[in-house]
C-alpha positions in Angstrom: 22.3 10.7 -36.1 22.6 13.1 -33.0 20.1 12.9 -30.3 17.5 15.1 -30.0 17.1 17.5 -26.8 13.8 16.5 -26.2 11.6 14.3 -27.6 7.5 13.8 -28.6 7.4 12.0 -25.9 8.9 14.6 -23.5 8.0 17.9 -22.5 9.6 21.6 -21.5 8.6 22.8 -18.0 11.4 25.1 -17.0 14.7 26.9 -17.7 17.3 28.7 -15.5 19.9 30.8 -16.6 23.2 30.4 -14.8 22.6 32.6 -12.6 19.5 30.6 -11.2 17.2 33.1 -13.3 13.9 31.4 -14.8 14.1 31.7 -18.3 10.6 32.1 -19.6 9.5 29.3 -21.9 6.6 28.1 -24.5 6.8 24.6 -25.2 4.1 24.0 -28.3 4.3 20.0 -27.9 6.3 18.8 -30.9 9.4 19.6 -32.9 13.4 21.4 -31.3 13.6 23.5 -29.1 14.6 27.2 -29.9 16.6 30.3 -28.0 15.5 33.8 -28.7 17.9 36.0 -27.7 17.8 40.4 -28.0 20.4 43.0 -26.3 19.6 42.7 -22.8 19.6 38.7 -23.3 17.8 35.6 -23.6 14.3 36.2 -23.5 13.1 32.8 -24.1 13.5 29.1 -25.2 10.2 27.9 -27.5 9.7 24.7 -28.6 7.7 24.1 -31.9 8.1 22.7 -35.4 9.3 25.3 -37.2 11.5 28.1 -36.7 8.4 30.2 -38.7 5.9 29.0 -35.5 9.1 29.9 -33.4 9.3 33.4 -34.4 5.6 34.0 -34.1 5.0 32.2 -30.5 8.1 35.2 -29.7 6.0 37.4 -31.3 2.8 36.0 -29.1 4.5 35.3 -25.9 7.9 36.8 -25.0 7.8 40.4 -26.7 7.2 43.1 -24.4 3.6 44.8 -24.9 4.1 48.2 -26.0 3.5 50.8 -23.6 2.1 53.6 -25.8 -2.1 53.1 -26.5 -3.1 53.1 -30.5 -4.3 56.8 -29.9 -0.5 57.6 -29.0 1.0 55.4 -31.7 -1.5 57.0 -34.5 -0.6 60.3 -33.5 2.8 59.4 -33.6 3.1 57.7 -37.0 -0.4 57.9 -39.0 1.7 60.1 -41.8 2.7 58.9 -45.5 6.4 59.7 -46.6 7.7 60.5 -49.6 10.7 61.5 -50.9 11.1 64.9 -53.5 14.2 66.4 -55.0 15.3 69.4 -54.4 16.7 71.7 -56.8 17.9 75.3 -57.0 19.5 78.3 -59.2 22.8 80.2 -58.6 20.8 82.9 -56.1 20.1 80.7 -53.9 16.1 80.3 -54.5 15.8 76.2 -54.0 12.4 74.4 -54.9 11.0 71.0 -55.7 12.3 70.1 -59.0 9.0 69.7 -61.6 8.2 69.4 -64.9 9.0 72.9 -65.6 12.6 72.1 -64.7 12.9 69.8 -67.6 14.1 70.1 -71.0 14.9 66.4 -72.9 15.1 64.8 -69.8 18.2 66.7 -67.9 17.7 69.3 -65.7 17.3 72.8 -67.4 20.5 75.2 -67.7 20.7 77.1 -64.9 19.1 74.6 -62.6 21.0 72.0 -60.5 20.1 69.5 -57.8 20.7 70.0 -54.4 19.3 67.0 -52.5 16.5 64.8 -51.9 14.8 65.4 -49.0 12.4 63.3 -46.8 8.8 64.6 -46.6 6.2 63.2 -43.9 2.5 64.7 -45.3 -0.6 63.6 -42.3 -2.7 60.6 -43.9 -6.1 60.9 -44.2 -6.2 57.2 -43.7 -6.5 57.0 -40.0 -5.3 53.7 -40.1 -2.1 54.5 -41.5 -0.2 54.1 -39.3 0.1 50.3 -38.9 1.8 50.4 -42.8 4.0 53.4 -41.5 8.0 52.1 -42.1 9.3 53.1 -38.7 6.2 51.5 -36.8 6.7 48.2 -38.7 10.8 48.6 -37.6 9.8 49.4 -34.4 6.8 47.1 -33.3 4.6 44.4 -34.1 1.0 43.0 -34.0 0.7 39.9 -31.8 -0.4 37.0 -34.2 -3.3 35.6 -31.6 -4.2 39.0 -30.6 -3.0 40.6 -26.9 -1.8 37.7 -24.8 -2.4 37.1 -21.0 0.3 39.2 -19.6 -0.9 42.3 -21.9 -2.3 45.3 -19.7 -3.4 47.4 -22.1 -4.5 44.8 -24.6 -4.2 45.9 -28.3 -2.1 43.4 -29.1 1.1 45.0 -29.5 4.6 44.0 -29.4 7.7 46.7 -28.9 10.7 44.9 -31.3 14.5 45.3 -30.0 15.8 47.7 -31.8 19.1 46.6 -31.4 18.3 43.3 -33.0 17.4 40.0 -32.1 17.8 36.0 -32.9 16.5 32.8 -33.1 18.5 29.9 -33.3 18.0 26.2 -32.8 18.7 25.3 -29.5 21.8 22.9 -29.3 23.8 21.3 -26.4 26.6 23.4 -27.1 25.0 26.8 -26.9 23.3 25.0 -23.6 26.6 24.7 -22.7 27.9 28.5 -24.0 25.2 30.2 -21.7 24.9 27.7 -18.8 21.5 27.1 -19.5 19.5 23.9 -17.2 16.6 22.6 -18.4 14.1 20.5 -16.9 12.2 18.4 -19.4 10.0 15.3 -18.1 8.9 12.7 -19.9 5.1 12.2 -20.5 3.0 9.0 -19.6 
């Protein structure tokens, strides 16, 4: 059996990167201890008992707020998409296909397709927005609501476009990164 990095009985207070950078951390009490990294680097090591509570005290704690207010974001992205096809005739007139266009299931003689194209219609549902595809890509809601370090408190996280990842934490990768921690053991 390998030995654990850290222990119940032991707790997270800091990490450094190898450059002598603090490396922020969130140690909830039990379970391994995880790295989050995104483009620009590690943003994080987390300890909890699951990689699910993991992602979510990221989500919570080490995600950047985002910088544009709800009024901005639902003016931005409160719009429902859909997706029509386009069709047209040999003079050039080009339409949304309908029923019309139709005869036995195939498109009409004299008709053909041209493309589908992407069409973004204003939602009525001012709350939209939140379900809106490239909001979800793009950001999040904080689990527990806006955290500490929030200054304009509503709670939401900007994602890393360019991808992120969680990974256990192991003395290897420790090792990879030249990361020190500094764990103590409780009384």
């Amino acid at each position: 059996m390998k030995t654990p990095l850290i222990t119940d009985e032991q707790s997270l207070v800091s990490a450094t990167s190898r450059f002598g950078d603090s490396i922020p951390i969130y140690d909830d009490g039990f379970g391994p201890l995880f790295i989050h990294r995104d483009s620009m680097g590690i943003s994080g090591i987390v300890r909890a008992q699951t990689w699910e509570d993991a992602y979510s005290i990221c989500e919570d704690e080490l995600f950047p707020e985002c910088s544009d207010t709800v009024e901005e974001l639902r003016k931005e992205y409160n719009y429902e998409r859909s997706h029509v096809k386009l069709v047209g005739d040999r003079l050039g007139s080009i339409w949304e296909a309908g029923p019309k266009d139709y005869e036995n299931g195939q498109l009409r003689a004299g008709v053909e397709f041209l493309k589908w194209e992407t069409v973004e219609v204003p939602s009525e549902d001012e709350n939209a927005w939140m379900e809106n595809a490239l909001f979800v890509e793009g950001y999040g809601f904080r689990p527990n609501g806006p955290n500490k370090t929030d200054t304009i408190g509503h709670g939401i996280f900007c994602r890393d476009l360019n991808g992120d990842s969680l990974q256990f934490l192991t003395p290897s990768l420790i090792e990879a990164l030249g990361i020190t921690l500094e764990i103590i053991t409780l009384e």
